[in-house]
gemmi code that builds the backbone of each chain (N, CA, C; Angstrom):
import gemmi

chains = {
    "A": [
        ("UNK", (18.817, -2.363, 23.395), (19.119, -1.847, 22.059), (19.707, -0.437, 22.186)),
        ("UNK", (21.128, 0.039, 21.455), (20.992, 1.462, 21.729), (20.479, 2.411, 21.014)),
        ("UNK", (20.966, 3.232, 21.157), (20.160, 4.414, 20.216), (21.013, 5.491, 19.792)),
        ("UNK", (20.929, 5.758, 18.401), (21.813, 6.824, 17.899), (22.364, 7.769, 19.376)),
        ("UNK", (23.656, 8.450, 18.600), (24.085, 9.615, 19.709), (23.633, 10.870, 19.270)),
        ("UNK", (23.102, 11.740, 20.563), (22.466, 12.860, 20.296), (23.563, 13.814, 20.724)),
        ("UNK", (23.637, 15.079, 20.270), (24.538, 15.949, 21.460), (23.509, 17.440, 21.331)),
        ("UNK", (23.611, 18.114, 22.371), (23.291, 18.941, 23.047), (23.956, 19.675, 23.541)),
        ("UNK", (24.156, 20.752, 23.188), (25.187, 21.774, 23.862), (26.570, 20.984, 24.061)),
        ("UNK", (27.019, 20.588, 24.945), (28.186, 20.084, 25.346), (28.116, 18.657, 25.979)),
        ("UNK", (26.731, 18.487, 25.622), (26.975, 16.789, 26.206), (26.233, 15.909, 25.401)),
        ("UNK", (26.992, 14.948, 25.190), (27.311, 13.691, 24.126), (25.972, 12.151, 24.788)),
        ("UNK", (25.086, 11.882, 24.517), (24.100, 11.185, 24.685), (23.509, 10.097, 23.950)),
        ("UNK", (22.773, 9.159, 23.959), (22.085, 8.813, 23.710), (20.636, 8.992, 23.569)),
        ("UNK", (20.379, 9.022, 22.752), (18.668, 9.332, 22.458), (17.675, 8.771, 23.467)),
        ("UNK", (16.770, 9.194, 23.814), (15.731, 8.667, 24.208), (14.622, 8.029, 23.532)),
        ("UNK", (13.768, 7.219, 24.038), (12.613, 6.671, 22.988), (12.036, 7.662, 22.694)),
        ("UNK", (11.477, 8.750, 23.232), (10.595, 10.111, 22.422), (11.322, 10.706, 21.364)),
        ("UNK", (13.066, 10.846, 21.793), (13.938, 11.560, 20.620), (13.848, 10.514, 19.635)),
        ("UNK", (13.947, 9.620, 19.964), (14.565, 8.569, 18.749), (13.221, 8.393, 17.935)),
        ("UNK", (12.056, 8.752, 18.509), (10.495, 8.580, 17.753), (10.318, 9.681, 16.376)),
        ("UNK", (10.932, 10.683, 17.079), (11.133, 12.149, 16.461), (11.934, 12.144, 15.423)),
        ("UNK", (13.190, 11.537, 15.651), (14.165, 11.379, 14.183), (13.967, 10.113, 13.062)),
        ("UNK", (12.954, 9.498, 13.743), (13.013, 8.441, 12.648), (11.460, 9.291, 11.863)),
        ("UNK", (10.409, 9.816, 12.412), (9.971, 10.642, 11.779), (10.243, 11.469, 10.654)),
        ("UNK", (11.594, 12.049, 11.480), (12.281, 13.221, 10.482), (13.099, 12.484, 9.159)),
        ("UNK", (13.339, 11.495, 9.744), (13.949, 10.510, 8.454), (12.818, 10.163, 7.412)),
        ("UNK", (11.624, 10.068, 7.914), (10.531, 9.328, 7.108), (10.143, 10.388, 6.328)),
        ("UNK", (10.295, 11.230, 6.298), (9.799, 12.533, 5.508), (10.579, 13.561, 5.093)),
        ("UNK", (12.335, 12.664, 4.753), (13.027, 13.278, 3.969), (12.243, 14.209, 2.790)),
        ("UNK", (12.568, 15.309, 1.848), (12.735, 15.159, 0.650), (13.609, 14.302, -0.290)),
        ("UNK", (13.148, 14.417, -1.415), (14.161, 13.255, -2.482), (15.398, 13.657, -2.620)),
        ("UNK", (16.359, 13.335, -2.522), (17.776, 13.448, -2.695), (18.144, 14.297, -4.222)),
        ("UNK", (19.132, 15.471, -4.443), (18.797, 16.305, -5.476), (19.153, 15.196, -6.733)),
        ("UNK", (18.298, 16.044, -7.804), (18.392, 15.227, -8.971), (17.103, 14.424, -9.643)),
        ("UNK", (16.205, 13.803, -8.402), (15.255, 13.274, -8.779), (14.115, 14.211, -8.960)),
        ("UNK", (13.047, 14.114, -9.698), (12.224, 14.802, -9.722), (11.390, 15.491, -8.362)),
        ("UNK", (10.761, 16.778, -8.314), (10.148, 16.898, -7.079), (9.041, 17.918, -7.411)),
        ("UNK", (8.069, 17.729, -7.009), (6.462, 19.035, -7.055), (7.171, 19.953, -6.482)),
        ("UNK", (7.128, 21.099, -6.619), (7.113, 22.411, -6.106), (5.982, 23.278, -6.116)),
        ("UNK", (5.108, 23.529, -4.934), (3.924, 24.026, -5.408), (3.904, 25.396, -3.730)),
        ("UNK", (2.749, 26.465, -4.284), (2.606, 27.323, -3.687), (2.474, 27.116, -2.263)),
        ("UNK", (3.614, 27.648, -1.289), (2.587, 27.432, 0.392), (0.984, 27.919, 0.520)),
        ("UNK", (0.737, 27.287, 1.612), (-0.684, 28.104, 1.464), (-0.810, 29.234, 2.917)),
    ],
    "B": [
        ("UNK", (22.884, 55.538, 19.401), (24.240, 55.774, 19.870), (25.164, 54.607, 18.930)),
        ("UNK", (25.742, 55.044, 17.642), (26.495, 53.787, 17.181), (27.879, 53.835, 16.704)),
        ("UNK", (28.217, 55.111, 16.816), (29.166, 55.322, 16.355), (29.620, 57.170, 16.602)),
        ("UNK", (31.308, 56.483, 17.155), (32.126, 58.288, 17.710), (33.172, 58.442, 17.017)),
        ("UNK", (33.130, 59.609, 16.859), (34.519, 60.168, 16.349), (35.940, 60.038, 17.238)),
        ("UNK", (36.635, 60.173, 17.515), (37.926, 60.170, 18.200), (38.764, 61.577, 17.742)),
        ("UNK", (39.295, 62.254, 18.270), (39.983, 63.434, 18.495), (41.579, 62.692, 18.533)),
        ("UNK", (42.351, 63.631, 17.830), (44.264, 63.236, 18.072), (44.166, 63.846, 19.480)),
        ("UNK", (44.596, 62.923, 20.496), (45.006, 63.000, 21.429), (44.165, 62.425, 22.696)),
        ("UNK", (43.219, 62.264, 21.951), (41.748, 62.078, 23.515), (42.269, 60.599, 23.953)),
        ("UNK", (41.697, 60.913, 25.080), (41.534, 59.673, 26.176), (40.766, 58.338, 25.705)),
        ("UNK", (41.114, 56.970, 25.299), (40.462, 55.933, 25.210), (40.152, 55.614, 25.960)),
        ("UNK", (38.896, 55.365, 26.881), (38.258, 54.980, 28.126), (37.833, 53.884, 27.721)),
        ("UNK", (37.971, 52.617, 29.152), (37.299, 51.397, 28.534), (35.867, 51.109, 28.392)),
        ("UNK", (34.877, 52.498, 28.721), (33.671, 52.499, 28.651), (33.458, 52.719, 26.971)),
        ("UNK", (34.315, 53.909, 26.421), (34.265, 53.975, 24.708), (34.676, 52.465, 24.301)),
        ("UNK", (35.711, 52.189, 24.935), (36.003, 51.001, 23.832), (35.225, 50.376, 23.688)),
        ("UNK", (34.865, 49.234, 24.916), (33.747, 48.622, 25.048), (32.161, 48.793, 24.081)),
        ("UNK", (31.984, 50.440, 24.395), (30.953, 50.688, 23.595), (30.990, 50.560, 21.701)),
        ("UNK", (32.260, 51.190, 21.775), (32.201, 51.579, 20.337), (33.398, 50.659, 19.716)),
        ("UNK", (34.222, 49.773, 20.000), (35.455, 49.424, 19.169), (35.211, 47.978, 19.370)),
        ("UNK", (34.695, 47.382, 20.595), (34.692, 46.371, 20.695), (33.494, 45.055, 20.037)),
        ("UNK", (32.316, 46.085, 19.911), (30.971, 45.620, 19.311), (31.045, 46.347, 17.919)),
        ("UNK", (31.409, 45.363, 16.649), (31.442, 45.726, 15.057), (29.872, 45.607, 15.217)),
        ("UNK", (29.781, 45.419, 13.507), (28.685, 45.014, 12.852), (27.939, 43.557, 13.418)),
        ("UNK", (28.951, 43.083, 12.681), (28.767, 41.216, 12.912), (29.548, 40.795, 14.068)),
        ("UNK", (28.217, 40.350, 14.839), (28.965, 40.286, 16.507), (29.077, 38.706, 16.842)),
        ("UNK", (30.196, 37.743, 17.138), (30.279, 36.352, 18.176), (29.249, 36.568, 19.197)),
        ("UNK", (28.404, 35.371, 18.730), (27.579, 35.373, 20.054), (27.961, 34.145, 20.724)),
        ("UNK", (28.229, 32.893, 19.920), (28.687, 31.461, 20.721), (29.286, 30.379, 19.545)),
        ("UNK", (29.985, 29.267, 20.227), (30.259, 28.434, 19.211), (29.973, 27.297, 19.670)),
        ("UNK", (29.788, 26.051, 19.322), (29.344, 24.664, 19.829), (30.660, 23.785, 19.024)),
        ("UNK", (31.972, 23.112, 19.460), (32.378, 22.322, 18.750), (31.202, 20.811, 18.899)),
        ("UNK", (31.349, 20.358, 17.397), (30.497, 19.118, 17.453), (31.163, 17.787, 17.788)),
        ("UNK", (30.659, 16.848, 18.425), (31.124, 15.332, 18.906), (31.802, 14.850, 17.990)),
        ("UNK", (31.483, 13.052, 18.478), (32.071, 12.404, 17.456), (30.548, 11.394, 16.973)),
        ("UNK", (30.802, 11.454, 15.983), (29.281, 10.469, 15.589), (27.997, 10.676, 16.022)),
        ("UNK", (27.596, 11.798, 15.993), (26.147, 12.406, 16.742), (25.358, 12.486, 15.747)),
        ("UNK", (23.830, 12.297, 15.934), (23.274, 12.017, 14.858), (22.301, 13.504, 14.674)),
        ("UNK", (22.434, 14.246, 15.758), (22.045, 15.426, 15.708), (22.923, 16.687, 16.698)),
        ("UNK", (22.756, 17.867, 16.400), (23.310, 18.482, 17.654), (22.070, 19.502, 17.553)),
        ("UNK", (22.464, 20.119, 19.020), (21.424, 20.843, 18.963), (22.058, 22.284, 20.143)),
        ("UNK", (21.955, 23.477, 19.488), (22.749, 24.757, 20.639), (21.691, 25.291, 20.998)),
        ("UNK", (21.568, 25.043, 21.673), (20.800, 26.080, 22.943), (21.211, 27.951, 23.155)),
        ("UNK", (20.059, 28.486, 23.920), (20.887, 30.171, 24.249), (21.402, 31.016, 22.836)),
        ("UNK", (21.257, 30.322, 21.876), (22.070, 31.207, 20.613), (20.983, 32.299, 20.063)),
        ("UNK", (19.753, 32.485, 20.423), (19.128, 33.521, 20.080), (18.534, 34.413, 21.204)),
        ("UNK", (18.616, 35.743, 21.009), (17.881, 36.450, 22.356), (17.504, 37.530, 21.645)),
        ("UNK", (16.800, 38.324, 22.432), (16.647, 40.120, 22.473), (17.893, 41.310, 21.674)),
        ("UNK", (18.838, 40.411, 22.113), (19.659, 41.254, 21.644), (19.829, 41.493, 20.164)),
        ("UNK", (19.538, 40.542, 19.069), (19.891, 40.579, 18.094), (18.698, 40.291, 17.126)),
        ("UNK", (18.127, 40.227, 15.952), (16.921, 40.166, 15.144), (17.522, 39.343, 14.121)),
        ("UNK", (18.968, 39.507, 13.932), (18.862, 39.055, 12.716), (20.481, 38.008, 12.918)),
        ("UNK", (20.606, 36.807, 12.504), (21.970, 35.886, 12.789), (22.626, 35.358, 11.422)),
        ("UNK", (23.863, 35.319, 12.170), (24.767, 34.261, 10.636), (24.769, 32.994, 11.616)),
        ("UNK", (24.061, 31.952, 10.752), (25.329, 30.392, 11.491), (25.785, 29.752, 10.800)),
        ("UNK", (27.140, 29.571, 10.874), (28.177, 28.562, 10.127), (28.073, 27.184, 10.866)),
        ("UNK", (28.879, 26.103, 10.181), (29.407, 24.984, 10.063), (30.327, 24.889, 9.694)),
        ("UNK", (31.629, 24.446, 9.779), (32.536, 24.043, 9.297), (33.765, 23.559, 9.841)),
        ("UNK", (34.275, 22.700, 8.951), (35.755, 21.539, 9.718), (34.438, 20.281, 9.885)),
        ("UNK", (33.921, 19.783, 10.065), (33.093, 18.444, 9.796), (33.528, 17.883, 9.591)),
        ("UNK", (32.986, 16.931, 9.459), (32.860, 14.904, 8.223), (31.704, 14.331, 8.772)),
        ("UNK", (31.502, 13.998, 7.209), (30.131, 12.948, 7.296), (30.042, 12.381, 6.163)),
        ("UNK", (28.772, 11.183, 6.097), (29.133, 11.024, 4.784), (28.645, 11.719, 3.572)),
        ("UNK", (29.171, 11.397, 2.663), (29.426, 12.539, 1.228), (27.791, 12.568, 0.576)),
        ("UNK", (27.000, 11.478, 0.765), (25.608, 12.131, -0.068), (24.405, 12.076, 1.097)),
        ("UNK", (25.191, 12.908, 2.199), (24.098, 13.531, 3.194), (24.034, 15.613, 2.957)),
        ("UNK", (22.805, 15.705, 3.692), (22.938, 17.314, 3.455), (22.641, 17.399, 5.057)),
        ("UNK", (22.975, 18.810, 5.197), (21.910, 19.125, 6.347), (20.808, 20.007, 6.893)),
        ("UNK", (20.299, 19.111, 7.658), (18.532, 19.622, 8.114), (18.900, 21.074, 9.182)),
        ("UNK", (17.996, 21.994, 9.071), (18.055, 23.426, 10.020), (16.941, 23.034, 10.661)),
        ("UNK", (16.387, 22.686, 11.875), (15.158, 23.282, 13.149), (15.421, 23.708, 14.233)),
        ("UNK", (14.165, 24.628, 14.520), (14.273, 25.551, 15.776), (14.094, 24.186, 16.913)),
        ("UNK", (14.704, 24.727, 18.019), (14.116, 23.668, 18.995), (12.726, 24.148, 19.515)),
        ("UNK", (12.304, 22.683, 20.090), (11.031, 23.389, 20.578), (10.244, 22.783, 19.673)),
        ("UNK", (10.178, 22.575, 18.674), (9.254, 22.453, 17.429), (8.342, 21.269, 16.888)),
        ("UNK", (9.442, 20.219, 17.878), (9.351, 18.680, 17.498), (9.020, 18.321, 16.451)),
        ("UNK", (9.770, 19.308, 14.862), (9.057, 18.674, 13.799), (7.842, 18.769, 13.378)),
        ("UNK", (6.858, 19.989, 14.020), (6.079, 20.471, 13.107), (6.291, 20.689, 11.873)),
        ("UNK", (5.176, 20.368, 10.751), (5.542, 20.826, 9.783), (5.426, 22.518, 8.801)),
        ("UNK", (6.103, 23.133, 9.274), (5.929, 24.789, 9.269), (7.164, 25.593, 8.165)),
        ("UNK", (7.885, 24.472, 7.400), (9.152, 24.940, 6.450), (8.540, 25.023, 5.398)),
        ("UNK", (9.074, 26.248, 4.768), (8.389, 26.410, 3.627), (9.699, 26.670, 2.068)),
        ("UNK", (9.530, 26.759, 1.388), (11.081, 26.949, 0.394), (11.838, 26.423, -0.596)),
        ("UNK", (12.623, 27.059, -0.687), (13.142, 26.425, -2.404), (14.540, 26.366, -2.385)),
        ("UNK", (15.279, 24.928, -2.673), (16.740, 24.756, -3.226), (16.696, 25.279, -4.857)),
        ("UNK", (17.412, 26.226, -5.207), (17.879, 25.978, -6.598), (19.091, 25.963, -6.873)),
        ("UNK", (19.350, 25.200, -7.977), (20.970, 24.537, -7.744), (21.147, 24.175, -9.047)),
        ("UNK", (22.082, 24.281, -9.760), (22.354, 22.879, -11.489), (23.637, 22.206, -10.898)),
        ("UNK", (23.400, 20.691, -11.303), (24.721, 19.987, -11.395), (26.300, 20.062, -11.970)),
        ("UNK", (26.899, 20.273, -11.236), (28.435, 20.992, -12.095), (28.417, 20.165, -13.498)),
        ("UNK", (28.110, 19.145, -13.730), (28.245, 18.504, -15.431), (27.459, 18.932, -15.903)),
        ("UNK", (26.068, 18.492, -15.752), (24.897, 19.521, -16.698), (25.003, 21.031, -16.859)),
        ("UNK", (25.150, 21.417, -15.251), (24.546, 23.025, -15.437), (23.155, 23.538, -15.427)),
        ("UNK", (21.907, 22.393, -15.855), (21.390, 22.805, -15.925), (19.966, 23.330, -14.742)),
        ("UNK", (19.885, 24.269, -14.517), (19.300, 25.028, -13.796), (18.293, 24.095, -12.921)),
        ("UNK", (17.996, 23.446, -11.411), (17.071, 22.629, -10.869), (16.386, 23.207, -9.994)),
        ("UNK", (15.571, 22.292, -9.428), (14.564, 23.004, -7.683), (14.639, 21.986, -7.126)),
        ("UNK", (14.224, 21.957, -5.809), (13.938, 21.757, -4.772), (12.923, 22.306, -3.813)),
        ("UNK", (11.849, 21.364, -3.708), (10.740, 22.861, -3.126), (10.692, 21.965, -1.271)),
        ("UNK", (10.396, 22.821, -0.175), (9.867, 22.132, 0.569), (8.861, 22.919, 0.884)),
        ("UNK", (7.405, 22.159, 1.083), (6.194, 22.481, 1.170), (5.175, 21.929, 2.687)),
        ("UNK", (5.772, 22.896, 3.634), (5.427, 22.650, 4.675), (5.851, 21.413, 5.187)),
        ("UNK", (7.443, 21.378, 5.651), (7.893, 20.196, 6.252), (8.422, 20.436, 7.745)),
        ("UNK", (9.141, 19.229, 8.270), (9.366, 19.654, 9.643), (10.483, 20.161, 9.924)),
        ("UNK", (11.721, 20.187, 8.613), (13.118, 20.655, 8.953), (13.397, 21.417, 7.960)),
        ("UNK", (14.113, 22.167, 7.119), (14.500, 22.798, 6.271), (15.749, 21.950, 5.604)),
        ("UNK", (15.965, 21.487, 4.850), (16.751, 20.821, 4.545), (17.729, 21.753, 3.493)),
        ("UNK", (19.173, 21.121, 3.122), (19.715, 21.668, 2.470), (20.483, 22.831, 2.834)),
        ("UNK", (20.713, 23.282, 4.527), (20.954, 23.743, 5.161), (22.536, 24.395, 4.860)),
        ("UNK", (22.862, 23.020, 5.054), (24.155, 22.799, 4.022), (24.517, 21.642, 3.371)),
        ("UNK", (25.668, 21.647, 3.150), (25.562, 20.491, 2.197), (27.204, 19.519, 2.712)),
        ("UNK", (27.776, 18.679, 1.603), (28.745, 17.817, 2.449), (29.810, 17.989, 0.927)),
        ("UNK", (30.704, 17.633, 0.912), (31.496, 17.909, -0.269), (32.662, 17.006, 0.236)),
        ("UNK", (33.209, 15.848, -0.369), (34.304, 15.254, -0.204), (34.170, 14.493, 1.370)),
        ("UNK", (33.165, 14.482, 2.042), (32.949, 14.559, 3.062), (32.807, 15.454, 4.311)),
        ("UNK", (33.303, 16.398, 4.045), (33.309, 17.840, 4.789), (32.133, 19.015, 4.363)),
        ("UNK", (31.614, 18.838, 5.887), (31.015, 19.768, 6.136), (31.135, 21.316, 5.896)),
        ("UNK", (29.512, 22.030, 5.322), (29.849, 23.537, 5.090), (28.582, 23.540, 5.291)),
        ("UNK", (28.255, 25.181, 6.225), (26.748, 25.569, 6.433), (27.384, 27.315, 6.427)),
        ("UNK", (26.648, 28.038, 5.991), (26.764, 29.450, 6.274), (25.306, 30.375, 5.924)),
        ("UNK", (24.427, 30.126, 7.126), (23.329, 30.603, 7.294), (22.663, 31.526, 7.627)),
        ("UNK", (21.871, 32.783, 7.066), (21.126, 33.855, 7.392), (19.928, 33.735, 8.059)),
        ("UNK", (19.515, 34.439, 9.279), (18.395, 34.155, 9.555), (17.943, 35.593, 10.039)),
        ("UNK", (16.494, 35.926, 9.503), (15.924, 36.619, 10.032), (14.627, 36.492, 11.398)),
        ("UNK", (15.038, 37.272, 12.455), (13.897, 37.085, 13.334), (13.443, 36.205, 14.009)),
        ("UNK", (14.512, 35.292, 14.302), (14.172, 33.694, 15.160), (13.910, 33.453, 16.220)),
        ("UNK", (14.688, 34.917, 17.168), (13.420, 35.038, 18.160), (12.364, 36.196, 18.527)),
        ("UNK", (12.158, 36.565, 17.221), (11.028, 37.886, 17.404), (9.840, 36.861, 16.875)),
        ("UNK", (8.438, 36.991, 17.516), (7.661, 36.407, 17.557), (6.824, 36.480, 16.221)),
        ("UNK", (7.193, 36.287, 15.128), (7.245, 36.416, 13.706), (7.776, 35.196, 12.975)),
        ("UNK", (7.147, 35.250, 11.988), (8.044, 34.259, 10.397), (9.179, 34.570, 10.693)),
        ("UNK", (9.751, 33.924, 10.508), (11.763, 33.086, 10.535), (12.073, 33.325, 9.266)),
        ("UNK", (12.609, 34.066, 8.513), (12.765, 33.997, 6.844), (14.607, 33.421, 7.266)),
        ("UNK", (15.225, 32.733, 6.017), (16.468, 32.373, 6.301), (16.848, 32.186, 4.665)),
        ("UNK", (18.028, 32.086, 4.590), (18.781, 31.477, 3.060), (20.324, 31.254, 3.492)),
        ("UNK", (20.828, 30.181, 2.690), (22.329, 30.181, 2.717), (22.559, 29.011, 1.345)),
        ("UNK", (24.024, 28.924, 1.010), (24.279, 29.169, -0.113), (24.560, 27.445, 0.069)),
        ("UNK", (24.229, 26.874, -0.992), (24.584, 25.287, -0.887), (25.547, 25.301, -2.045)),
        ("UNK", (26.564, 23.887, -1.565), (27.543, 23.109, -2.267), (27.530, 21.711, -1.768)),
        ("UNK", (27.530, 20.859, -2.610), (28.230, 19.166, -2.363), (28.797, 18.769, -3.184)),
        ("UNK", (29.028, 17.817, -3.671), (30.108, 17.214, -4.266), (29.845, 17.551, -5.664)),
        ("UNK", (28.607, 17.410, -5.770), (27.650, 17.369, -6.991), (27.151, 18.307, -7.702)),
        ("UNK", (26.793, 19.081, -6.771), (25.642, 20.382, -6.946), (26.140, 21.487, -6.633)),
        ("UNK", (25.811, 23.071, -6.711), (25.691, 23.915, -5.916), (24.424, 24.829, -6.566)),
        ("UNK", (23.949, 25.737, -5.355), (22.691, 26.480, -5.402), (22.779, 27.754, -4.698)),
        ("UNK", (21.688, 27.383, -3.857), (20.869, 28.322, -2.835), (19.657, 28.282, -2.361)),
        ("UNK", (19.625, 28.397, -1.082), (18.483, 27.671, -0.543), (17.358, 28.798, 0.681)),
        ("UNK", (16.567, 29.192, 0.027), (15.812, 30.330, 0.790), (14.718, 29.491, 0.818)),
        ("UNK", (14.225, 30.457, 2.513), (12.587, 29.391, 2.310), (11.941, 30.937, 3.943)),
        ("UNK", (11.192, 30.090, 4.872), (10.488, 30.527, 6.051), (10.258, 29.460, 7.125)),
        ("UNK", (9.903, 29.763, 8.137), (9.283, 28.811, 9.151), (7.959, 29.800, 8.983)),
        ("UNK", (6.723, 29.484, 9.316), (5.410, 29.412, 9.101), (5.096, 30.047, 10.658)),
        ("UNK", (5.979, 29.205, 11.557), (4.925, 29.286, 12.834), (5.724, 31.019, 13.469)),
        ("UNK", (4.880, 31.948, 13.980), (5.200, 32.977, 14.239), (5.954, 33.004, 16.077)),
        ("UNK", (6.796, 32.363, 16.420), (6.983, 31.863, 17.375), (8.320, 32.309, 17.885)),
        ("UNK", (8.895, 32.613, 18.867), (9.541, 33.010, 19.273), (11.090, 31.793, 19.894)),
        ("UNK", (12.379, 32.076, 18.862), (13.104, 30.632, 19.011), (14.079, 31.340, 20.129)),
        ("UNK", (14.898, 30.004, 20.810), (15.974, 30.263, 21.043), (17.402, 29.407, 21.197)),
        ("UNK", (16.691, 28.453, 20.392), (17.902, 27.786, 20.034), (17.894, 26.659, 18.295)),
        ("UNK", (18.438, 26.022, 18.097), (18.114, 25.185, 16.620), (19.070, 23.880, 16.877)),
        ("UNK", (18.561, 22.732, 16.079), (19.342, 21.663, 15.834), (19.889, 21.360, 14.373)),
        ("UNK", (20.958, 20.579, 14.412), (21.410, 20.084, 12.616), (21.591, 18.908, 12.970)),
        ("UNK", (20.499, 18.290, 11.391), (20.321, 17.036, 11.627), (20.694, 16.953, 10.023)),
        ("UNK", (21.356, 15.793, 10.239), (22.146, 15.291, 9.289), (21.201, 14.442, 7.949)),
        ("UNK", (20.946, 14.413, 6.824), (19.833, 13.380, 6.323), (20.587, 11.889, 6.183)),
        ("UNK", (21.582, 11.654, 6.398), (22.143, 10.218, 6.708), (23.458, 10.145, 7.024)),
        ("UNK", (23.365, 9.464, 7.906), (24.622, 8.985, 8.774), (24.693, 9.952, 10.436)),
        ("UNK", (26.097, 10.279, 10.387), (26.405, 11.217, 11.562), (27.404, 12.970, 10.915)),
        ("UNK", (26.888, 13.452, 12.195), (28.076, 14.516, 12.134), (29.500, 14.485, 12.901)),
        ("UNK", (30.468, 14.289, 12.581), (32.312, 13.953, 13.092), (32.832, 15.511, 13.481)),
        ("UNK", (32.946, 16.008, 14.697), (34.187, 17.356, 14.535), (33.334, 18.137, 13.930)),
        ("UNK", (34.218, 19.285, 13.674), (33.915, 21.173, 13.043), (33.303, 21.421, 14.401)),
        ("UNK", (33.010, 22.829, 13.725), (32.892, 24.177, 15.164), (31.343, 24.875, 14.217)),
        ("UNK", (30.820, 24.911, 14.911), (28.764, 25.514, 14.547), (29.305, 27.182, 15.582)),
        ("UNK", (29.193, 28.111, 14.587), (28.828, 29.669, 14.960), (28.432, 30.226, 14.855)),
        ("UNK", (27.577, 31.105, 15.772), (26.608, 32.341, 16.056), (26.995, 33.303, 15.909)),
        ("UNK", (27.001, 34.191, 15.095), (26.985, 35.622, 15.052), (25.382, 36.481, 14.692)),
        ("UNK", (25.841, 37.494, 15.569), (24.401, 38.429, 15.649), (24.752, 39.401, 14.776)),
        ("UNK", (23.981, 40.374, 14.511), (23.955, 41.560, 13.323), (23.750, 42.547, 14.549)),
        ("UNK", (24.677, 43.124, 14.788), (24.463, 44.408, 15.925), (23.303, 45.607, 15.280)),
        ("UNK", (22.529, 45.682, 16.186), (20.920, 46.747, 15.654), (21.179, 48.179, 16.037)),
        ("UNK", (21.956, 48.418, 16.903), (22.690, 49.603, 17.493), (24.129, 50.260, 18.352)),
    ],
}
model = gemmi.Model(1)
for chain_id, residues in chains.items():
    chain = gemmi.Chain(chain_id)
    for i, (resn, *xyz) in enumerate(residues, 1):
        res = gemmi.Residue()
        res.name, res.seqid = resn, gemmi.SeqId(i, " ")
        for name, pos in zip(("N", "CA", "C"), xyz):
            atom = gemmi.Atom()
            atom.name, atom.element = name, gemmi.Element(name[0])
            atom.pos, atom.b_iso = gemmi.Position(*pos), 0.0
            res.add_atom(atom)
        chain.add_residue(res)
    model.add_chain(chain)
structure = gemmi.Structure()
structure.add_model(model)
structure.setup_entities()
């Protein structure tokens, strides 16, 4: 299976299973796309 | 030592120049042109000692039109340590919106995509002084425009960042470092 392309400085890659674990993470915990409603609440 | 006068007639030495003509304000520190279809990039070396405070751009891109983009330090793997606020109104409405992120792993909204083309033009304070990261830069897309200030949380010392796209890829443009000369 491949895996998205990553780049890094000057070289053009394929992801690894740890990277590719990491961005589908980062995908999973988008915020909502603007427009839709969203909480905004104090950091702590 | 930041600044000399010059005399009609004196000697330009390439030690003055160097010192004083060649290092402005806002100094090139590096540029990264981006691939073709990468789903992240990531520059390395773009923060040091030398500088406290950075601009980074984006621009010349393509991607697609209702993606934005994500700012993280490397190193970070997506802790969640972003803290901050998009505010923005829709060019038809106008009317005034938010965007909060409340301890996430990327900063989003970084920049934004417009017609398909990429734009980022980013402030950062302190990314590698072992301190809060404060940052802001100015958003546009097709749709919207704002401004987007926030922090990183973790007091940590960076030296490099990735842009991650929230869907699809990044095509082309040139990502640049400039430092804020301290002396």
């Amino acid at each position: 299976m491949s895996r998205p392309l990553i780049q890094i400085d000057d070289e053009v890659r394929e992801m690894t299973d740890e990277e590719y674990t990491q961005y589908l993470e980062l995908q999973a915990n988008l915020p909502k796309p603007l427009g839709q409603a969203d909480d905004a609440s104090e950091p702590s | 030592m930041a600044i000399k006068t010059f005399t009609t007639g004196e000697v330009l030495t390439a030690s003055d120049t160097n010192t004083f003509l060649a290092n402005a304000g806002l100094v090139y520190v590096k540029s990264q042109t981006v691939g073709s279809g990468v789903s992240s990039v990531t520059v390395n070396d773009a923060f040091s000692s030398i500088y406290d405070n950075y601009k980074v751009q984006y621009i010349g891109g393509t991607g697609t039109g209702s993606s934005v983009l994500q700012f993280n330090f490397t190193g970070t793997n997506g802790a969640a340590g972003w803290y901050g606020n998009l505010f923005y109104a829709n060019f038809l409405s106008g009317a005034a919106l938010t965007a909060g992120y409340n301890g996430i792993g990327a900063i989003t909204h970084a920049g934004g995509n417009s017609n398909g083309r990429w734009n980022m033009n980013l402030e950062l304070q302190g990314p590698f002084l072992s301190a809060v990261t404060f940052l802001s830069s100015p958003y546009a897309d097709g749709n919207n425009a704002g401004n987007m200030s926030g922090f990183h949380s973790f007091a940590n010392s960076y030296t490099g960042f990735v842009l991650t796209p929230t869907v699809g890829t990044l095509t082309g443009g040139t990502i640049i470092v400039y430092g804020y000369r301290k002396a």
